[in-house]
C-alpha positions in Angstrom: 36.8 6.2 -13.2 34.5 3.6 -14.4 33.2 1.2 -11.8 32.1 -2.0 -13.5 28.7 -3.7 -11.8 28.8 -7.0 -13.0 26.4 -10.0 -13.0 25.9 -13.3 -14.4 22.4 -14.7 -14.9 20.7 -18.2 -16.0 17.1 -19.7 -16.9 15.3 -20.9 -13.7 16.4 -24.2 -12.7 12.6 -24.9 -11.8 8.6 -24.6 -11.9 7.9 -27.2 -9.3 5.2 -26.9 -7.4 5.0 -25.6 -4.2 3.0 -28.0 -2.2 0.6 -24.8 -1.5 -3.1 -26.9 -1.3 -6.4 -25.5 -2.7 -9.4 -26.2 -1.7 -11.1 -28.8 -2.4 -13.2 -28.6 -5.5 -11.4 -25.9 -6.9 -12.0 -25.1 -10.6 -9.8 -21.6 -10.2 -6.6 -22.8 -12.0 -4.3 -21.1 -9.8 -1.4 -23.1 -8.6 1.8 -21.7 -6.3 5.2 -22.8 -7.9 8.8 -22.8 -5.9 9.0 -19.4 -8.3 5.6 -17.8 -8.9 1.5 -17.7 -8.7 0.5 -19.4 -12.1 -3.4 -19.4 -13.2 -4.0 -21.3 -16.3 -0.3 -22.4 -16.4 0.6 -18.8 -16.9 2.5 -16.9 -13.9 0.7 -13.9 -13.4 1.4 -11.3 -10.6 -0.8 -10.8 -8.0 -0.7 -6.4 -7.0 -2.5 -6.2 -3.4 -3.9 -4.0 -1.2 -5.7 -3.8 2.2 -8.8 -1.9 2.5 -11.1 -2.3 5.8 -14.9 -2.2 4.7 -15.9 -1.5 8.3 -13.4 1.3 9.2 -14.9 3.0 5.7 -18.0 4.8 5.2 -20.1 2.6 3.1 -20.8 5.5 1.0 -16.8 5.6 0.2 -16.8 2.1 -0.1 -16.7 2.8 -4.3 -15.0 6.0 -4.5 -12.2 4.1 -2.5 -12.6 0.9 -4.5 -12.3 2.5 -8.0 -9.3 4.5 -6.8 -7.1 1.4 -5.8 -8.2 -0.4 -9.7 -7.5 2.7 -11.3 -4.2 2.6 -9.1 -3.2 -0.7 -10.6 -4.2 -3.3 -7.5 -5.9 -6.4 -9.1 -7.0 -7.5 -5.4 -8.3 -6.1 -2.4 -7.7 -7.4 0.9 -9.3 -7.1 4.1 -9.6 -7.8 7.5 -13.2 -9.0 8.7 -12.2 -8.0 12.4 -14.8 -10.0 14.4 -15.6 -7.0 17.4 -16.7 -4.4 14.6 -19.2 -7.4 14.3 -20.2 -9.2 17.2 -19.3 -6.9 20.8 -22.2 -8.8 22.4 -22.2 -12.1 22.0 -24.9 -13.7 20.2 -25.6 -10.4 18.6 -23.9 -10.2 15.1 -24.1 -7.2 12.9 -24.0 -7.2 9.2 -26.1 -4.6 8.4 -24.4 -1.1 6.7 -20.8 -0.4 6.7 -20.7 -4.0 8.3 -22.1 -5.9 5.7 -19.4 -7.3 4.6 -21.1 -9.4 1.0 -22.2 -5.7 0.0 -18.4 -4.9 0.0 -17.2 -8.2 -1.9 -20.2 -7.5 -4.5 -18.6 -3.9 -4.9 -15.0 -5.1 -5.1 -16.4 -7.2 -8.0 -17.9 -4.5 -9.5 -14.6 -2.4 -9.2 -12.9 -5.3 -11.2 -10.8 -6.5 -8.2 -10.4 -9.9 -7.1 -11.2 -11.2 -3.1 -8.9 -11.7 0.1 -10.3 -12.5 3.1 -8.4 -12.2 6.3 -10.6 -13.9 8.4 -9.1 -14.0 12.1 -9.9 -15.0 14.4 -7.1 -12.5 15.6 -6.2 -9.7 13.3 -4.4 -7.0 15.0 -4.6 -4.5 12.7 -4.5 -1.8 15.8 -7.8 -3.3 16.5 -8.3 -3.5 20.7 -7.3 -7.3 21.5 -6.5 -7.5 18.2 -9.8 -7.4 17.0 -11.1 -10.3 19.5 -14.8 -9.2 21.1 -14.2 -8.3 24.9 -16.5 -10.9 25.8 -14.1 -13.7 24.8 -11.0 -12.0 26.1 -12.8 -11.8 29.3 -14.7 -15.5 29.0 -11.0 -16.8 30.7 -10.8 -19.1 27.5 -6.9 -20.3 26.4 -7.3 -18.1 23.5 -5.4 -18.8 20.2 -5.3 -22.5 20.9 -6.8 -25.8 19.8 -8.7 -26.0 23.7 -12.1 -27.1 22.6 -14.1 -24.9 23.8 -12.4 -21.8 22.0 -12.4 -23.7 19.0 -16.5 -23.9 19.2 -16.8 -20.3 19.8 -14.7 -19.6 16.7 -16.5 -22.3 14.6 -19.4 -20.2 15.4 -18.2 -17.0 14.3 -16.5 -18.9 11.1 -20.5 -20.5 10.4 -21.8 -17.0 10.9 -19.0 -15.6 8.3 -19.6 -18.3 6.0 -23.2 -17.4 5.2 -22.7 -14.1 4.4 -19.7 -14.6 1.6 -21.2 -17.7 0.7 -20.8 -17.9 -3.4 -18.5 -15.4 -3.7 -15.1 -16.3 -5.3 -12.1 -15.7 -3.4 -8.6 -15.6 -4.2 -7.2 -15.9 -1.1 -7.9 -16.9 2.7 -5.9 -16.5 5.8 -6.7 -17.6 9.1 -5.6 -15.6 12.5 -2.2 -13.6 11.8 0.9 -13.3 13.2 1.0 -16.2 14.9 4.4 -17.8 15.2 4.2 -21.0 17.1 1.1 -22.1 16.5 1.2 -24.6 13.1 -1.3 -27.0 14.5 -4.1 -24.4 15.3 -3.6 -22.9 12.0 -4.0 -26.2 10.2 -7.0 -26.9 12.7 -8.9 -23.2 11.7 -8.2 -24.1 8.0 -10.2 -26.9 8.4 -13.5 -25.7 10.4 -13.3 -22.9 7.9 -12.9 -25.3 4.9 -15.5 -27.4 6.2 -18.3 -24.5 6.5 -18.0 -24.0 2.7 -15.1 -21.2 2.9 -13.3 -21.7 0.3 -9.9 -20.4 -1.8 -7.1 -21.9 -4.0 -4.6 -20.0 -2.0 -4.2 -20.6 1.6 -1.6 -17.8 3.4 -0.3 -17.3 7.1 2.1 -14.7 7.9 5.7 -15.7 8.0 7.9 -12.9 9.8 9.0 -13.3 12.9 10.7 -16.8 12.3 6.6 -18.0 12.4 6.2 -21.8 12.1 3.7 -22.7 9.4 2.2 -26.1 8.6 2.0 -27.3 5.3 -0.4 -26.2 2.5 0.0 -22.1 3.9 2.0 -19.8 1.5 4.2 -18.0 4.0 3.2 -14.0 3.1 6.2 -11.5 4.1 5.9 -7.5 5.0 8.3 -4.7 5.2 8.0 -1.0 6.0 9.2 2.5 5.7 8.9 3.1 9.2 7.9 1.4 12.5 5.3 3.2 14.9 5.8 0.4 17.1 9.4 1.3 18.4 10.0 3.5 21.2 9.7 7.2 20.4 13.4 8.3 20.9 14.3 5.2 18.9 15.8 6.7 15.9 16.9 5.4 13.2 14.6 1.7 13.3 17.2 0.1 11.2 15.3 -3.1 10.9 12.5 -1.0 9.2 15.4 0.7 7.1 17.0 -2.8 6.1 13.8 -2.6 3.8 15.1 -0.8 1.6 18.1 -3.0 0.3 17.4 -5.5 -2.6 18.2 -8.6 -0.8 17.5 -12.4 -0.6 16.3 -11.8 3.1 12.3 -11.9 3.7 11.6 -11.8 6.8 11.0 -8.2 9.1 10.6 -9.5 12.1 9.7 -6.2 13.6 6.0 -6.6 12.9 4.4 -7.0 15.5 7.2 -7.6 17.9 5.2 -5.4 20.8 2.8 -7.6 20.4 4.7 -11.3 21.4 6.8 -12.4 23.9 10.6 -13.3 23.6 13.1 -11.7 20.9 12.8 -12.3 17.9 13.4 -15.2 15.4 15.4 -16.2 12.4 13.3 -16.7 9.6 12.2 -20.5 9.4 13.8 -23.0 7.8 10.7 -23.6 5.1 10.4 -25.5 1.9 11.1 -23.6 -1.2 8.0 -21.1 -2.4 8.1 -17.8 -4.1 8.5 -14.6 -2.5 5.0 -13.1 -2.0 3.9 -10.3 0.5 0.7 -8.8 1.9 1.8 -6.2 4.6 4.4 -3.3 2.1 4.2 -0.5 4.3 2.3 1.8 1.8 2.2 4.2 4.5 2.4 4.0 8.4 0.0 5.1 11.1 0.4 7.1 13.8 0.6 6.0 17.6 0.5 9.3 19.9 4.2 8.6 21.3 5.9 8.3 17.8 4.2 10.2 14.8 4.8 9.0 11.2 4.6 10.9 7.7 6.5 8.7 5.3 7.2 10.7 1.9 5.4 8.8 -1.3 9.5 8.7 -2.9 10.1 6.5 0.2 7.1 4.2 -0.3 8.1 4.0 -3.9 11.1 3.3 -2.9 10.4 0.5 -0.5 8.2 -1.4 -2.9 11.2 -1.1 -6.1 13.5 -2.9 -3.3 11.2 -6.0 -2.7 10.7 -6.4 -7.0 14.3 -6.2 -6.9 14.3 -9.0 -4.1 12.5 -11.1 -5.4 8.7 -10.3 -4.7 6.2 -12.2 -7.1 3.0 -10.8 -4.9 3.2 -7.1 -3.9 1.0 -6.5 -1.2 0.2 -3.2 1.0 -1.2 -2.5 4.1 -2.8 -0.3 4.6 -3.8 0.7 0.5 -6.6 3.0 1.9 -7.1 4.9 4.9 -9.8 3.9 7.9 -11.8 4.8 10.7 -13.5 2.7 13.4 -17.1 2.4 13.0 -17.6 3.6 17.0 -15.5 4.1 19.8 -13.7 1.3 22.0 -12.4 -0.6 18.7 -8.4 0.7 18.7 -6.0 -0.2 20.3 -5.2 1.6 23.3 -3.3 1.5 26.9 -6.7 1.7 28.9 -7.2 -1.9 27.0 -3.5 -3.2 27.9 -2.3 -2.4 24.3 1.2 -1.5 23.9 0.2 1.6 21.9 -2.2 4.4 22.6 -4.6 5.0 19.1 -7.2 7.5 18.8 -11.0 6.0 19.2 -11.8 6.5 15.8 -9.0 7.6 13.5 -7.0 5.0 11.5 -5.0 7.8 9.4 -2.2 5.2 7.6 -1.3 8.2 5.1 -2.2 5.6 2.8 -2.3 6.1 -1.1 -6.0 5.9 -1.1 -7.6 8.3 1.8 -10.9 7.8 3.5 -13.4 9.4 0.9 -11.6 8.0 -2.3 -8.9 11.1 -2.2 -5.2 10.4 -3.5 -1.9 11.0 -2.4 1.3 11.3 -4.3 2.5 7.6 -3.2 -0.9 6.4 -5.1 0.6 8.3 -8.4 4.6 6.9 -7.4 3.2 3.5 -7.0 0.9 3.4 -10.0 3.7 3.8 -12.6 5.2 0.5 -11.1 1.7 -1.0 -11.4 1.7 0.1 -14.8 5.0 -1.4 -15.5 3.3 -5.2 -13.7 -0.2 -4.9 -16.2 2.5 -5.2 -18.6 5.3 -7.2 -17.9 4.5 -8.8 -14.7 3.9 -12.1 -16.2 7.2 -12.4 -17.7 8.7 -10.7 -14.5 7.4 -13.1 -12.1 8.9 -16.0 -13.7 12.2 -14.1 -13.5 14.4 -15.3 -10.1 16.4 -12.3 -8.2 20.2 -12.1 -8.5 22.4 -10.6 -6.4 26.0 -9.3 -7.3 28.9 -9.4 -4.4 29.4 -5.8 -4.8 26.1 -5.3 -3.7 25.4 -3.8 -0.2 23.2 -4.6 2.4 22.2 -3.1 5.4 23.1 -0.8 7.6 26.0 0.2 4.8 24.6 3.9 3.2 27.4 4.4 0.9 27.9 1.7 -1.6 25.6 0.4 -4.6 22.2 -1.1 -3.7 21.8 -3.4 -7.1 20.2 -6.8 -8.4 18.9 -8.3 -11.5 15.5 -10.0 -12.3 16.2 -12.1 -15.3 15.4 -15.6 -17.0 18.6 -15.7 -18.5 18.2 -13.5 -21.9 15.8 -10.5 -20.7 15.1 -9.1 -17.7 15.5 -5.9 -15.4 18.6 -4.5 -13.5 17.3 -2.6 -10.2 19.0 0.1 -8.4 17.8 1.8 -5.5 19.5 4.5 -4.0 17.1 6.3 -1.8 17.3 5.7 2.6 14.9 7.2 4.7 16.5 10.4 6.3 19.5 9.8 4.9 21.1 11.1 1.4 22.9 8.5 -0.3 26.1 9.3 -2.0 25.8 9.8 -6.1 27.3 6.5 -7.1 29.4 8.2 -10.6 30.6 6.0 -13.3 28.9 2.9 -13.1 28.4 0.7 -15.6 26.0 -2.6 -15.8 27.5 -5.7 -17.2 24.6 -8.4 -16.7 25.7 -11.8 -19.1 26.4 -10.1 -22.5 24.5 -7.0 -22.4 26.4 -3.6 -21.4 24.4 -0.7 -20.8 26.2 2.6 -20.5 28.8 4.3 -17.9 26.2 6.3 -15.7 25.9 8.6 -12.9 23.5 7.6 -10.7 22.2 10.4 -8.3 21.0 10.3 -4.3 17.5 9.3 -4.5 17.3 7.5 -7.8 15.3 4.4 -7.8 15.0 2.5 -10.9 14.2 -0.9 -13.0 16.1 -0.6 -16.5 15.3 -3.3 -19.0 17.6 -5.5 -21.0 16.5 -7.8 -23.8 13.1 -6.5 -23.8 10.9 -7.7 -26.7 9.0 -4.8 -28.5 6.9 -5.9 -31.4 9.4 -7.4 -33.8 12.5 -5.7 -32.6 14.4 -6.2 -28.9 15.6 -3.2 -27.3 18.7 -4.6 -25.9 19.1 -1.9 -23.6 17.3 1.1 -22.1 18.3 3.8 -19.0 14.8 4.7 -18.4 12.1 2.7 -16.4 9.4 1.1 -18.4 5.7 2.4 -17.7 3.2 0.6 -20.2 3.3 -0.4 -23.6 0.4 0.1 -26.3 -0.4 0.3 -29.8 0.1 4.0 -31.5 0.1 4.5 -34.8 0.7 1.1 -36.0 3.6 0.0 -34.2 3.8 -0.9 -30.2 4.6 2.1 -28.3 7.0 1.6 -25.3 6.5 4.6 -22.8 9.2 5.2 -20.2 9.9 7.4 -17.1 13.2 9.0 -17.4 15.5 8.9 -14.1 16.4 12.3 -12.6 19.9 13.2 -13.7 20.3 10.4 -16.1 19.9 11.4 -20.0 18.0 8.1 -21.2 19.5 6.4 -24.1 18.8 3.1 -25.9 19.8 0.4 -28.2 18.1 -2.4 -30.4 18.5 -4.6 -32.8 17.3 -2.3 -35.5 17.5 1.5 -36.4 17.2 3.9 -33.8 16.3 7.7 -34.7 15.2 10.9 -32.3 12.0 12.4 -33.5 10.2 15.5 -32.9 7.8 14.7 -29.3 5.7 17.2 -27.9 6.4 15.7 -24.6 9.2 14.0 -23.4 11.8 12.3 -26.1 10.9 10.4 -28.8 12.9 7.3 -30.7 11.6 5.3 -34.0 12.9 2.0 -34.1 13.3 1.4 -38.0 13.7 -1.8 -40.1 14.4 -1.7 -44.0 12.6 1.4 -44.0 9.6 0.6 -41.9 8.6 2.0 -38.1 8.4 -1.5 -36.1 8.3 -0.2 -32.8 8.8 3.6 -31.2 10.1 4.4 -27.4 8.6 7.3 -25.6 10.7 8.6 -22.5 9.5 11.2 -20.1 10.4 13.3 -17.3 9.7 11.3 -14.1 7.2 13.9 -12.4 5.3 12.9 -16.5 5.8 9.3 -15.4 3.7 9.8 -12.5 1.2 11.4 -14.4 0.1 8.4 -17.0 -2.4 6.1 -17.3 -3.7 3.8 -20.2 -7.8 3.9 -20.7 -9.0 2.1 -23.4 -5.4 1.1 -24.5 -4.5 5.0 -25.2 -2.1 6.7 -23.0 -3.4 9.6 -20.4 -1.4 12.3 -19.0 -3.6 13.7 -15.8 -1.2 14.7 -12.9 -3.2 13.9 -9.7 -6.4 12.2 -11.7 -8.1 9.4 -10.7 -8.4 7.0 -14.2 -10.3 4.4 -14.3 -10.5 1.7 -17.0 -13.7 2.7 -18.8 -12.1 6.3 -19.0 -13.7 8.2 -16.5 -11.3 10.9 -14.7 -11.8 12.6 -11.0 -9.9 15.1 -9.8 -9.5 15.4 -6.0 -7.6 16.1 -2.8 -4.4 18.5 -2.6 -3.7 18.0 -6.0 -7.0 19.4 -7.3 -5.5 22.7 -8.2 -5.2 23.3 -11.8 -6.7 19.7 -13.7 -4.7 18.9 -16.7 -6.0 15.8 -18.7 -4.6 14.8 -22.0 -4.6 12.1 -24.4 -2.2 10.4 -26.6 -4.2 10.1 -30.2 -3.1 9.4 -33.4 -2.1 13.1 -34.3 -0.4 13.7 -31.3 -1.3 14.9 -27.4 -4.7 16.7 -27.4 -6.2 18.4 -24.4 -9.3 17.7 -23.0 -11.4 20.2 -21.7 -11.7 19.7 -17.9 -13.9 22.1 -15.4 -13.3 22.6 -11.9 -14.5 20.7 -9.6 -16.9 23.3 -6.8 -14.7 24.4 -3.7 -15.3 26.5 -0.9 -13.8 28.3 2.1 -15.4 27.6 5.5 -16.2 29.7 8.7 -14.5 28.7 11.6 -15.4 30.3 14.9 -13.7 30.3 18.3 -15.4 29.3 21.2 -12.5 28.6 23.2 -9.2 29.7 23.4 -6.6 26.6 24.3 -5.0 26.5 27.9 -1.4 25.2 28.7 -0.9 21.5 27.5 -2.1 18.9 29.6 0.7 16.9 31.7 1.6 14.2 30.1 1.3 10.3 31.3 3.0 7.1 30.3 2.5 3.5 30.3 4.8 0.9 29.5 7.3 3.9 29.0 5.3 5.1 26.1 3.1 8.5 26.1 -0.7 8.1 26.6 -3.2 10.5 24.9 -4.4 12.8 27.8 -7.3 12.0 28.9 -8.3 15.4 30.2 -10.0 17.7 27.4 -10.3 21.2 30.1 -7.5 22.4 27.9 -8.5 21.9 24.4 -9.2 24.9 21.9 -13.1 24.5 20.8 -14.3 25.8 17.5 -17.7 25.2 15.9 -18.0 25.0 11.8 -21.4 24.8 10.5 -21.8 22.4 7.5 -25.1 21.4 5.6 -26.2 17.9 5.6 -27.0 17.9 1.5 -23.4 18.7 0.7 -21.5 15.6 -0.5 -18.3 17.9 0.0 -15.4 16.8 1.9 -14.4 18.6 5.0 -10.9 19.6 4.7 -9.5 21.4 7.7 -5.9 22.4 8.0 -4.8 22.4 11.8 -2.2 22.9 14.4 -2.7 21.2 18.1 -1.0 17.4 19.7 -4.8 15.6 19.1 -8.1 16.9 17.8 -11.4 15.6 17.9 -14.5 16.3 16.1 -18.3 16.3 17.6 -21.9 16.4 15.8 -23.4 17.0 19.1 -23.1 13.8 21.6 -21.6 12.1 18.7 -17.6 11.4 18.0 -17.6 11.7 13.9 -13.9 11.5 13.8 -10.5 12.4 15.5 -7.0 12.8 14.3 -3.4 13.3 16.1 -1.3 15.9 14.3 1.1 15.0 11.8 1.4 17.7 9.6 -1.0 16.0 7.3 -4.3 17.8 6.4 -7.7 16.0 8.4 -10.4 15.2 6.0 -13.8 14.8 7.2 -16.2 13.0 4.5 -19.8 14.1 4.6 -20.6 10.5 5.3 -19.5 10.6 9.0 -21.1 14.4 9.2 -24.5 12.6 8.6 -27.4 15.1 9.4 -25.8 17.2 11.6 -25.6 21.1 11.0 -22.8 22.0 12.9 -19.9 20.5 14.1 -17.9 21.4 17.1 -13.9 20.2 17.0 -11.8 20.3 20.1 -7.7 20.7 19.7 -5.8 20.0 22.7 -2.6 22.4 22.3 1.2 21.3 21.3 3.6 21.1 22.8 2.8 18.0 24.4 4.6 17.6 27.7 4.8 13.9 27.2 7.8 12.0 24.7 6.6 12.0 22.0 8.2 11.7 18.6 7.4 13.6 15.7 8.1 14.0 11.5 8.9 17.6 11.8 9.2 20.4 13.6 6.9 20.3 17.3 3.7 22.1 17.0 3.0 24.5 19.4 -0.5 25.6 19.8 -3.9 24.7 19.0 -6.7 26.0 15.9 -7.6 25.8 12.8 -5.3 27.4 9.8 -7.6 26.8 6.5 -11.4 25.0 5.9 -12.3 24.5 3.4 -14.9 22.0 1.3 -13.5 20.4 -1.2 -14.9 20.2 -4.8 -14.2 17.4 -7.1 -13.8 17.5 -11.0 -14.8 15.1 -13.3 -14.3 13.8 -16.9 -14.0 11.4 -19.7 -11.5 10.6 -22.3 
């Protein structure tokens, strides 16, 4: 039986603008309509991602950087949290990994444009939210307009100031996640403003029902999964109600451990587009409720908030962390509602500590791919939603909208729910104005954007069942390249001649006009979708590679098995010669056998890392100070931590997840000792699978990377 999705679409009503104020003098060109960001006039659409230049080696700062381009962010984003800087007072620190110009300058170089989120309070799983102890201490009314606060925070801003002074910057926002508090905002706008900081975009966090003054874009978040919940709460459905398209923005489970009262409807606010900063590209880990979102779930997330709406997609965190020394996290002995590791800020991030991929890097890349390309047009594209449409917590019907500006646009689908398989939704067919695309199947787990009226060189493909990637010049005519959806045969249709060629990869349409090739469509398998990239406006197929735009290629991490790199030339796919990259096992030796698990302990009802180590499993690995090789242990255990003599390098709780260990936080030492307190942990505490039991060390290894050019 056919089951007939049907929509209706028009042109934007609007391009007003959004009463979003720049600073003062700026030459930028970028402007905030009621429907997108516009620089020059032209929407264009901003792709995100947070990345904390003091919780990274300095070292990593570039592997990391050139990992989140090549991985389709055009920004970077990141805390400056003002205790990594200043936990004496009157001491600042911008030397290093702190030196915070050194990590704009690299950005630059990267080809990534500047946010600053510039506190004064972060959170960010930072202790007090990344306030120095001294002024949480000092007795001061803290996040307030009292005067005297405001001078020490003037201070700090001065002191910030200096150091970016000259660099360009996209975007600015002050404190976070502050939802009654519109005056102060406006008030650290202005000191900051007024000590030469400077952006043409102004944001404050808007879930939670905040209250924002005017001239603040109100920034949104969603994620997979919430750490912040108790551990036996299962599922978090507000997290979950994520993953519907919808017109709703706001989560207002951020943060919510973190302020008093319940929760909010989202604010009443003047019309603005729908831009986000905090897309769970990941989630870490507190020690009561471990987290391990699966990169088709991240994927998934993000497809949900394009299909809402989204004309700014933002993530937090983009790239893993740790805390430059101990006493940073949050944690109960520092009245946090959550217990962190000292060091660790593991967010199973696309991008991990030491530049390192994971699949959600590759999942999210093809939609970047698919923004480089059509973003502009996209963003000036307004969400519709059909009646038949389903929102949350419903897990059996259609989850559906169109993006359109009346004649062209995208129909979205996505039927994927964490821990949950969604029903096969058979026989549908899209009916969006006057285009109708074919009666489909549409399997659990498929998550989609399929174009209609789509302009290709001089022909329109009215209709396609695959999602576009990117879209480049190949033998004389524009090349569309697609990524198939599992379980769905891709077809099209166009306002010319459409004929299946011979591909060596994937299928292969000409589109064909009085006898001449105007445009071709090239549709591949969706594990080959994750797998391109464009350098130098050719198309790369490198599963797992890192590709950056001048055409240099890494291989590293997991997927650093067997490197594959071709390249789309004018004859065809041809393979480029790749080596492989230098690995090597590593000795592990057993000092210590692991005792019973420690007794657990609580506060606030939630589990608290033991403090007692008489238990833990010890085992020394010797490592050389020369080699730039990642340590890459597999383990078993609850928490582990990792010594160069009197010094903490770096510590991890388990998650199933391998721990890495760049040679940047080894430093000179020549042996490192690593202590693994044992599972099961006697304390409630939530997992992502099965309970570990135990405590050592399964695999070491160093791990070699390969490198290349096309």
């Amino acid at each position: 039986m056919t089951r007939v999705h049907a929509l209706t679409v028009h042109p934007p009503a609007t391009t007003e603008l959004a009463g979003i104020r720049p600073s003062a003098g700026d030459d930028s060109g970028v402007e905030v309509t009621v429907q997108s960001v516009r620089q020059g006039g032209i929407p264009i659409f901003p792709i995100t991602g947070e990345i904390h230049y003091s919780r990274i080696p300095r070292g990593e700062w570039m592997p990391v950087l050139t990992a989140a381009r090549a991985g389709g962010l055009t920004h970077v984003s990141t805390y400056v949290l003002w205790n990594h800087h200043e936990p004496e007072r009157g001491r600042p620190d911008f030397t290093g990994g702190l030196d915070v110009r050194a990590f704009l300058e690299t950005a630059r170089d990267a080809g990534l444009g500047l946010i600053l989120r510039i506190g004064p309070y972060a959170h960010a799983e930072a202790r007090h939210g990344g306030l120095p102890d001294w002024l949480v201490d000092s007795g001061l009314p803290l996040r307030t307009n009292d005067p005297a606060y405001l001078g020490e925070v003037e201070r700090w801003y001065a002191l910030l100031a200096e150091q970016v002074r000259g660099i360009p910057l996209f975007s600015i926002q002050v404190d976070n996640e502050l939802y009654d508090g519109a005056d102060h905002l406006t008030r650290l706008r202005e000191m900051a403003e007024g000590l030469g900081l400077r952006a043409p975009v102004w944001t404050a966090t808007g879930w939670g029902g905040a209250q924002l003054p005017d001239g603040f874009l109100p920034v949104y978040g969603g994620y997979p999964e919430s750490f912040w919940v108790d551990a036996d709460v299962e599922p978090d459905l507000r997290s979950h109600a994520n993953f519907y398209p919808s017109p709703r923005r706001d989560d207002d489970s951020i943060g919510a451990d973190h302020r008093a009262g319940e929760p909010v409807a989202e604010a009443v606010r003047s019309p603005h587009p729908f831009t986000t900063c905090e897309l769970g590209s990941g989630m870490t880990s507190a020690y009561h409720r471990r987290l391990d979102v699966p990169a088709a779930d991240v994927a998934a997330l993000a497809m949900a908030k394009l299909a809402s709406g989204s004309v700014w997609q933002g993530y937090y965190m983009y790239a893993d962390g740790r805390n430059p020394c101990r006493g940073l996290q949050e944690s109960h002995a520092a009245a946090g509602p959550n217990d962190f590791p000292e060091i660790a800020y593991d967010f199973g991030a696309p991008v991990q500590v030491d530049g390192a991929t994971r699949p959600s890097w590759a999942a999210l890349r093809r939609q970047h791919l698919m923004l480089a390309r059509w973003g502009s047009a996209l963003a000036a594209m307004p969400a519709f939603f059909a009646e038949d449409a389903v929102d949350s917590p419903d897990v059996s019907g259609l989850r559906w909208s169109v993006r359109s500006n009346g004649s062209s646009g995208f129909v979205f689908v996505v039927n994927r729910h964490p821990g949950v398989d969604l029903p096969a939704q058979e026989g549908v067919r899209f009916e969006v104005g006057e285009t109708v695309f074919p009666e489909v199947d549409i399997p659990t787990g498929a998550v989609f954007a399929w174009p209609f009226g789509m302009p290709l060189g001089d022909a329109t493909v009215h209709w396609l069942t695959a999602q576009p990637v990117t879209e480049v010049m190949w033998r004389g005519a524009p090349l569309l390249v697609a990524a198939a959806t599992d379980g769905i045969p891709p077809q099209l249709s166009a306002d010319a001649d459409v004929t299946e060629i011979a591909a060596d990869r994937g299928r292969m349409w000409e589109l064909t006009r009085d006898g001449g090739v105007v445009a071709r469509v090239l549709v591949l398998d969706e594990a080959d979708g994750d797998a391109i990239a464009v350098a130098g406006g050719r198309v790369v197929w490198a599963p797992g590679a890192v590709v950056a735009d001048g055409g240099a290629v890494s291989f590293a991490g997991d997927v650093a098995v067997s490197p594959r790199l071709e390249v789309l030339g004018e004859d065809g796919w041809a393979r480029v010669d790749v080596g492989r990259g230098r690995g090597a096992s590593v000795a592990v030796t057993l000092e210590r056998s692991a005792g019973a698990p420690p007794a657990g302990a609580e506060q606030g009802g939630r589990a608290s890392i033991p403090a007692e180590w008489d238990a833990a499993a010890i085992v020394t690995i010797a490592v050389d100070p020369a080699d730039e090789r990642t340590l890459r242990l597999e383990w078993i255990g609850d928490v582990a931590r990792a010594w160069a003599a009197d010094r903490l390098v770096s510590d991890a709780l388990w998650t199933g997840r391998p721990w890495r260990i760049p040679a940047h936080l080894r430093g000179d030492a020549t042996e490192l000792r690593i202590e693994i307190l044992p599972g099961k942990p006697s304390a409630r505490v939530r997992f992502p699978g099965q309970v570990p039991v135990g405590a050592g060390i399964t695999r070491a290894e160093l791990e070699g990377r390969t490198h290349a050019r096309v």
